[in-house]
C-alpha positions as CSV (number, residue, x, y, z in Angstrom):
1,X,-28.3,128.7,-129.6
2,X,-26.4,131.8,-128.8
3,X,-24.1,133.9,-131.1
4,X,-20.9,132.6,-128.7
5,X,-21.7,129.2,-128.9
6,X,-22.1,128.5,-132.5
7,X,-19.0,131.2,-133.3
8,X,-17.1,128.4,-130.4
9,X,-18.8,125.4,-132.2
10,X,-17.4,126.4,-135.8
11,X,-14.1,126.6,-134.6
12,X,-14.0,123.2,-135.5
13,X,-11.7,122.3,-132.4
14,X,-11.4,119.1,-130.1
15,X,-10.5,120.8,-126.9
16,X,-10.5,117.0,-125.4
17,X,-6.9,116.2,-127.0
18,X,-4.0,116.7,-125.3
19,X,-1.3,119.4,-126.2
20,X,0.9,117.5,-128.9
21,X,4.5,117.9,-129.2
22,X,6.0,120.9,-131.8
23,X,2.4,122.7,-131.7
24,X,3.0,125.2,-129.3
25,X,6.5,126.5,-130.9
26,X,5.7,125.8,-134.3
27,X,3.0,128.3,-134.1
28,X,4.5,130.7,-132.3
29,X,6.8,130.5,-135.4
30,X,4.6,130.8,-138.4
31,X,2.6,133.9,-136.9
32,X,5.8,135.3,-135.9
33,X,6.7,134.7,-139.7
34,X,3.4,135.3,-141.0
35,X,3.8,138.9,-139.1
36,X,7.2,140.1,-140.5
37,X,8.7,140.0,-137.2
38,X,11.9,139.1,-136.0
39,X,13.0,136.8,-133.1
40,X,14.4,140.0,-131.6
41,X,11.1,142.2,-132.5
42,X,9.1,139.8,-131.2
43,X,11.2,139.4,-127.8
44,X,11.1,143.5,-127.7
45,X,7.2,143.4,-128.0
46,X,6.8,141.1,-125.3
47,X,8.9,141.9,-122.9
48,X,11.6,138.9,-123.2
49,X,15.1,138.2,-124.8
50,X,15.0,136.9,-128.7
51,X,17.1,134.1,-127.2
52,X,13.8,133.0,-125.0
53,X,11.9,133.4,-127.9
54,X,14.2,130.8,-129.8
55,X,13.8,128.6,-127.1
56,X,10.1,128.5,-127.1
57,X,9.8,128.1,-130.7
58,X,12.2,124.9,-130.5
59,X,10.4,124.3,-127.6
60,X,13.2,124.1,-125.4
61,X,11.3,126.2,-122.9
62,X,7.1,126.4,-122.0
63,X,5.8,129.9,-121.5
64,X,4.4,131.2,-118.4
65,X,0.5,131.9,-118.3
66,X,1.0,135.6,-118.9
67,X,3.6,135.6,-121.8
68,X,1.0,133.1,-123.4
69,X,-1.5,136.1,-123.4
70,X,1.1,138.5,-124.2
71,X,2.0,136.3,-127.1
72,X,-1.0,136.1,-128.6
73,X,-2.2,139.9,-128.4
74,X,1.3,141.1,-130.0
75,X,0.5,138.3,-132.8
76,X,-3.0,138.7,-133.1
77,X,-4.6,135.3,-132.1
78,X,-6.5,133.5,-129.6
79,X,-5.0,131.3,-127.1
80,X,-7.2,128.4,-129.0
81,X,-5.2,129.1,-132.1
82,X,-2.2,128.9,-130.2
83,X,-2.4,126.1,-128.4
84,X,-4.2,124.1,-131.1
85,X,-1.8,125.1,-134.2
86,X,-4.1,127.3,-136.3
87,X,-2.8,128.8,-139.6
88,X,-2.8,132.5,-139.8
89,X,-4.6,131.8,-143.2
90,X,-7.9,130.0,-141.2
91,X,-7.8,132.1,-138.2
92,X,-8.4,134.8,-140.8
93,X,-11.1,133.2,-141.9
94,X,-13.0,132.1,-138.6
95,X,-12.7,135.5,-137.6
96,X,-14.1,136.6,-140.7
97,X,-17.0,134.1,-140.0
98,X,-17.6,135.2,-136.6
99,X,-18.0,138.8,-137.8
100,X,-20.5,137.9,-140.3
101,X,-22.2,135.4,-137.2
102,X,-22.5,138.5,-134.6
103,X,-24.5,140.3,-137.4
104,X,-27.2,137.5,-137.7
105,X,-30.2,136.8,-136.1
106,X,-31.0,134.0,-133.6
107,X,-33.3,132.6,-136.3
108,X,-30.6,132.7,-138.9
109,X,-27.7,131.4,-136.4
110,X,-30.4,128.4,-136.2
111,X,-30.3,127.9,-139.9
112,X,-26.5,127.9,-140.1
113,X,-26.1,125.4,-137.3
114,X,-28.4,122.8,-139.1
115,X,-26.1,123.8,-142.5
116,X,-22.9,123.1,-140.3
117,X,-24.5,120.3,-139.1
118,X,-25.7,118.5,-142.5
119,X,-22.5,119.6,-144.5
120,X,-20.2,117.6,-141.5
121,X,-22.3,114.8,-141.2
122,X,-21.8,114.4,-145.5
123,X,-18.2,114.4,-145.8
């Protein structure tokens, strides 16, 4: 098992579910929040007015492809956190796991994935 797949495996993520309502702009929100920004410094960083901003965290409004990706660079996060509502608290920590995943071997990226595996499977 490559590095990518079990770093893509822990992020714990049904990618099968569709979109639900509130997701989209309530994280837009809380890493805006969670980044000291304004609506109006976010709008500035991205290219668009604070009032579009509003609109997509109310969710009056769907961004295009690219301000997606310009979202999430300006507030640091995947598209995957994005779309699936991840706290800025856990995508901290993921990305803490996956830095600690790129250093291991395949031998002990085997290890971990039976770990994963048997912690899940005993919930």
């Amino acid at each position: 098992m490559s590095k990518k797949t079990l770093s893509y495996l822990l992020r714990g993520v049904d990618r099968t579910m569709p979109l639900r309502n509130g997701v989209l702009g309530n994280t837009i929100r809380s890493h805006r929040m969670a980044n000291n920004m304004t609506h109006e410094a976010l709008a500035e960083a991205v290219g668009v007015s604070a009032v579009h901003i509003y609109h997509l965290e109310s969710e009056d409004s769907k961004p295009s492809i690219d301000l997606l990706f310009r979202l999430a660079e300006v507030l640091n996060m995947s598209l995957d956190d994005m779309l699936f509502n991840i706290s800025p608290e856990e995508q901290a920590v993921r990305q803490e796991i996956n830095t600690l995943l790129a250093q291991c071997t395949e031998k002990e990226l085997n290890i971990i994935n039976g770990f994963v595996k048997l912690l899940l499977n005993n919930r």
